[in-house]
C-alpha positions as CSV (number, residue, x, y, z in Angstrom):
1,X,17.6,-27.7,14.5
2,X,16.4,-24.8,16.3
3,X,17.4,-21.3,14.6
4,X,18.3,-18.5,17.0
5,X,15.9,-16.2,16.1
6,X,18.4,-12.8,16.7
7,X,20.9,-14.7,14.2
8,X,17.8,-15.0,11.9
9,X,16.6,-11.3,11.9
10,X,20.8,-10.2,11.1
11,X,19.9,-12.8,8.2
12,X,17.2,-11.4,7.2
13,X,18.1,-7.5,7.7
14,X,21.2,-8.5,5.7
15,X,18.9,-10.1,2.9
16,X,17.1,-7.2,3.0
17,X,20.2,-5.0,2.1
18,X,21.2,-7.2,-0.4
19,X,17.9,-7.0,-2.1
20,X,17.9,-3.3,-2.2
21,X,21.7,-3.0,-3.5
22,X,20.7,-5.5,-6.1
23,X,18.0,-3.2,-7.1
24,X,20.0,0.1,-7.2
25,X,22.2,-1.9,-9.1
26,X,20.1,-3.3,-11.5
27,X,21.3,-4.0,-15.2
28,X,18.4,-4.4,-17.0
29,X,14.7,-5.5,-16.7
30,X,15.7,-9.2,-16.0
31,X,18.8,-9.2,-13.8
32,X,19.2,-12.2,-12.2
33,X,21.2,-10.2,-9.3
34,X,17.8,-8.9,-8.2
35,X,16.3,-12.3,-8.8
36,X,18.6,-14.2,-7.0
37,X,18.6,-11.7,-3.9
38,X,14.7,-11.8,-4.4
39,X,15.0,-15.6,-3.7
40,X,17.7,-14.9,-0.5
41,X,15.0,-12.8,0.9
42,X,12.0,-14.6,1.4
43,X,14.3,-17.3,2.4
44,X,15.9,-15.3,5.3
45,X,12.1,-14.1,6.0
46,X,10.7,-17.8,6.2
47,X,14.0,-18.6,8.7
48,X,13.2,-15.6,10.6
49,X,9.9,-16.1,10.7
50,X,10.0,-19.9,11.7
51,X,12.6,-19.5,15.1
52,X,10.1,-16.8,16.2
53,X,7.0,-19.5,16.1
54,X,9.4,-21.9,17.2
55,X,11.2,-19.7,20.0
56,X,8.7,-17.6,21.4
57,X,5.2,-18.8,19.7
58,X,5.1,-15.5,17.7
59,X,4.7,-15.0,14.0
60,X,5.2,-11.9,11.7
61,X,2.1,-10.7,10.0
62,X,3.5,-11.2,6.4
63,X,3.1,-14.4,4.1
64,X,5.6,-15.2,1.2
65,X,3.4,-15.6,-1.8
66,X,4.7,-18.5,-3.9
67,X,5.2,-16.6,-7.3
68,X,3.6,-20.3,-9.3
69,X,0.7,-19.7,-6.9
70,X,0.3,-15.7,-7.4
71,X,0.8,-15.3,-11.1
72,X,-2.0,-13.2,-12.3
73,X,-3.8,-14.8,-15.8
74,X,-1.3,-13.5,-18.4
75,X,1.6,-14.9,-16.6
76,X,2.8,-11.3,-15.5
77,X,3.4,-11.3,-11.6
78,X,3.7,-7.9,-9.6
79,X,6.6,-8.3,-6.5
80,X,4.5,-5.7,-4.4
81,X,2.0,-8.7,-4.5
82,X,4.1,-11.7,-3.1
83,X,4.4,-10.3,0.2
84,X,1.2,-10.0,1.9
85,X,-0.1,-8.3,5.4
86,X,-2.0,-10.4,7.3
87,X,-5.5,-8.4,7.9
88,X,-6.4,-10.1,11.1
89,X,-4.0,-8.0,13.9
């Protein structure tokens, strides 16, 4: 199934609202609010990011980092590291 990529980018601008409320929001070092929204977000970016390729044959230059894949040697990760701008435009 072929996502409309306009309903996709609401998705994702809406994730991306969500994400930031979360983070205004936040209760604590470990809220699971901004965890969960964290998750929402890089799923409504993947969406997005899919019905372009599929759509028009276009991508976004940002990759979603899988955090298991990113985590530095003492386990701590850094969220300004999990999205990453592709250096070849």
């Amino acid at each position: 199934m072929t996502v409309d990529p306009r309903a996709a980018l609401d998705r994702f601008i809406a994730a991306l609202e969500a994400h930031y409320n979360a983070v205004l929001t936040r209760r604590g070092e470990d809220d699971p609010a901004v965890d969960d929204s964290y998750d929402v977000l890089a799923d409504a970016f993947d969406v997005y990011d899919e019905s372009l390729s599929t759509v028009y044959g276009e991508a976004t230059p940002f990759v979603v980092v899988d955090d298991e894949d990113d985590a530095d040697e003492d386990g701590d990760d850094d969220d300004l590291e999990d999205l990453e701008v592709d250096e070849e435009l």
